[in-house]
C-alpha positions, 0 to 999 in steps of 0.5 A: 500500500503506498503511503503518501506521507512517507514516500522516500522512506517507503522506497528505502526501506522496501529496497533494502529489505529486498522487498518486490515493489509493485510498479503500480505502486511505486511509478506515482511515488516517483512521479511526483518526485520527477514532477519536481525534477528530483532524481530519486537514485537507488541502491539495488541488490546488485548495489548498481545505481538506477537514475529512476527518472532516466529509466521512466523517460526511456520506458514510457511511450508519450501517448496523446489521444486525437483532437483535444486529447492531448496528454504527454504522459512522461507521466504514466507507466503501466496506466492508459493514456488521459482522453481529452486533457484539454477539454475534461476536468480531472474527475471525469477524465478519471471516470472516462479511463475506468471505463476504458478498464484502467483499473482492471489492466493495470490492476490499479487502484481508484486513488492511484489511478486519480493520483496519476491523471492528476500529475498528468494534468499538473505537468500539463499545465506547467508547460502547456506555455511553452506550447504558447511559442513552440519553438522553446520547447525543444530549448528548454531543460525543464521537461525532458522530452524526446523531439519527436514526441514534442512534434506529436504534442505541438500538433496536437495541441494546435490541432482544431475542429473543423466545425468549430473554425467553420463558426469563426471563420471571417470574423474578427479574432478580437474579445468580441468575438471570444464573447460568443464562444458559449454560443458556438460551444452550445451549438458544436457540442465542443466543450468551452474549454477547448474553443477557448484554446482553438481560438485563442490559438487562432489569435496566437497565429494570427497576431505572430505571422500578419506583419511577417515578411515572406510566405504565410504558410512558412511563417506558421511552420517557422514560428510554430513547428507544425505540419504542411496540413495543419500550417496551410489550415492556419493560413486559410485562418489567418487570411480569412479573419485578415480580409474578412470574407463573408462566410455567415450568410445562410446561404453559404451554411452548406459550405465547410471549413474544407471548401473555404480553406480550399478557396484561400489556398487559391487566392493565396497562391494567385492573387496575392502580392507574393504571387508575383513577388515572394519578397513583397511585405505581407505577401500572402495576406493582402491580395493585390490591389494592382491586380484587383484594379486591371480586372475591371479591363475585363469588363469588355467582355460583356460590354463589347456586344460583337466580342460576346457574341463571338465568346458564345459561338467559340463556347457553344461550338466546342460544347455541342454534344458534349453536356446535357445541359447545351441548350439551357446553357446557350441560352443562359450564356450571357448571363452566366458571362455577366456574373463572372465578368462583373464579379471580376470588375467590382473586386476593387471596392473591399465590400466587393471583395468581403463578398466574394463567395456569396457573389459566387453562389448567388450569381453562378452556382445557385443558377446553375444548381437550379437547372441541375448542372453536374461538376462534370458538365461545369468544368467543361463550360468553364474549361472552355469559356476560359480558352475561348477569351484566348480566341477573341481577336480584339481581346487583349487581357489574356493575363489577367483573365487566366490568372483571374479565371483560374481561380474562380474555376477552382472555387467554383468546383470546390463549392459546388456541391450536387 
């Protein structure tokens, strides 16, 4: 039986009466101590010295368990790993590793079992700051952790729910916004703990990398050592909540996290000022006012009566027998060249801008979802509504119509849900 009280002396005397001490028993002890960063050295029957911390560092695996689930647990042996660290209070983290059979595994006891979740969450805590600046955690002396375990720590603890960022997404990182976080965990079933830590990671990212210079996506895995995935989601984070897209409209509910995330990596690569110059300031936060401006040459399309009727002929000639929908899709032509063609021309205006995407469903997609275009038949028509413009003898924007339309095509296919 462990006894709290007279840990150093129970571990002594056992040792030297030869006794076998039950790991179960003894690991808490010498946890604690090891919290503490004391180095308990014992003298075995064999009279050989064991640095007990080294012998539990290189014993027991750091375990961390899926989003918001994050536990190093450098401070277990023989125990099953804590479920959800950042988002369970101690209690019903206790609650949720008997009912994974702790107990019966390990053949712990109950108070053992809560003596361990709390060390865990106590040395969580210590250095869950260091987690606020990653890359001091590979630096510091304190918690010996081996470099790839604090990889699997750093993601994890920066790993978000998607439908938790599908409610932030656009909004101002600010307290304002940190005030309706009881709305959204009600409305997630996210607990509150851990939207208070997605978010304020979000601030963390945000606050860090918006004036840095040079790639957005390398700012974030420089700074804050994450994976290519999890980095370019904090991209699309980072750019949303910078230009402020409209993404709360009901009729943009459908869309998830994914296919606005999918959107900023389009508008990163080809519509920022680092699309053109990767040493420009804030290069992939900013989209390119110079590019924005020559949109509106764009407007001749539409305006010129003789060049859009020559764009329809060129588009209806190379779709003839190709999609079901041909003739609904000549006779709504010009509408549908009207809405991508004035969608381009009024990006000049930063309201314009904020509703990019609502622009798009209501003026492109909704049309072509009422008269049940498929993806196939819509990359089709925009595949060759774009190489057309290349055919249009007094068209002179080439340039800026590919780089324009390449991106638009892009979002559009990845919104356009049938």
């Amino acid at each position: 039986m462990c006894l709290w009280g007279t840990q150093l002396s129970w571990i002594w005397k056992s040792i030297s009466f030869g006794w076998t001490v039950s790991p179960v028993c003894l690991y808490p002890i010498l946890l604690r101590l090891w919290n503490d960063m004391a180095v308990v050295t014992l003298h075995c029957v064999t009279e050989e010295c064991i640095d007990f911390r080294n012998v539990l560092k290189s014993q027991m695996p750091t375990q961390l368990n899926g989003n918001d689930q994050t536990v190093t647990s450098f401070t277990s042996y023989c125990l099953s790993p804590i479920s959800a660290l950042l988002s369970l209070t101690v209690s019903d983290a206790v609650k949720v590793r008997m009912d994974e059979g702790a107990l019966l595994e390990c053949e712990a006891n109950p108070e053992v079992l809560t003596s361990d979740t709390m060390d865990q969450f106590r040395t969580f805590q210590m250095c869950e700051r260091l987690l606020h600046s990653p890359t001091k955690l590979g630096s510091q002396l304190l918690y010996q952790i081996p470099a790839q375990n604090q990889i699997i720590l750093i993601e994890r603890y920066y790993e978000f729910d998607s439908v938790f960022a599908r409610e932030v997404l656009g909004k101002k990182l600010s307290k304002g916004t940190k005030k309706d976080l009881d709305d959204i965990s009600c409305k997630t079933g996210i607990t509150l703990k851990s939207c208070r830590r997605q978010f304020d990671n979000f601030k963390r990212v945000f606050k860090v990398v918006e004036e840095l210079k040079g790639p957005l996506v390398e700012n974030i895995q420089r700074h804050f050592l994450l994976s290519d995935t999890l980095a370019r989601d904090y991209a699309a984070i980072v750019f949303f909540a910078n230009s402020r897209f409209e993404t709360g409209k009901r009729k943009l509910q459908y869309l998830s996290f994914q296919d606005f995330a999918f959107c900023a990596g389009q508008l990163i690569s080809y519509w920022t000022i680092g699309a053109m110059d990767s040493m420009m300031e804030d290069m992939d936060v900013d989209l390119e006012k110079e590019f924005l401006n020559e949109l509106k040459d764009l407007k001749v399309l539409v305006n010129d009566k003789d060049m859009m009727d020559q764009h329809k002929i060129l588009v209806c000639a190379a779709l003839r027998g190709k999609i079901k929908v041909y003739k609904l899709m000549e006779v709504n032509f010009k509408n549908l060249s009207r809405a991508l063609v004035n969608l381009a021309s009024k990006l000049t205006h930063t309201k314009d801008v904020r509703d990019l995407f609502i622009d798009l469903v209501e003026k492109f997609i909704e049309p072509c979802r009422y008269d049940r275009w498929t993806v196939a038949e819509i990359t089709l028509f925009l595949t060759h509504y774009t190489n057309a413009a290349h055919c249009l003898g007094t068209f002179r924007h080439q340039m800026i119509w590919d780089r324009y339309m390449g991106v638009i095509k892009s979002c559009i296919l990845q919104m356009y849900h049938e």
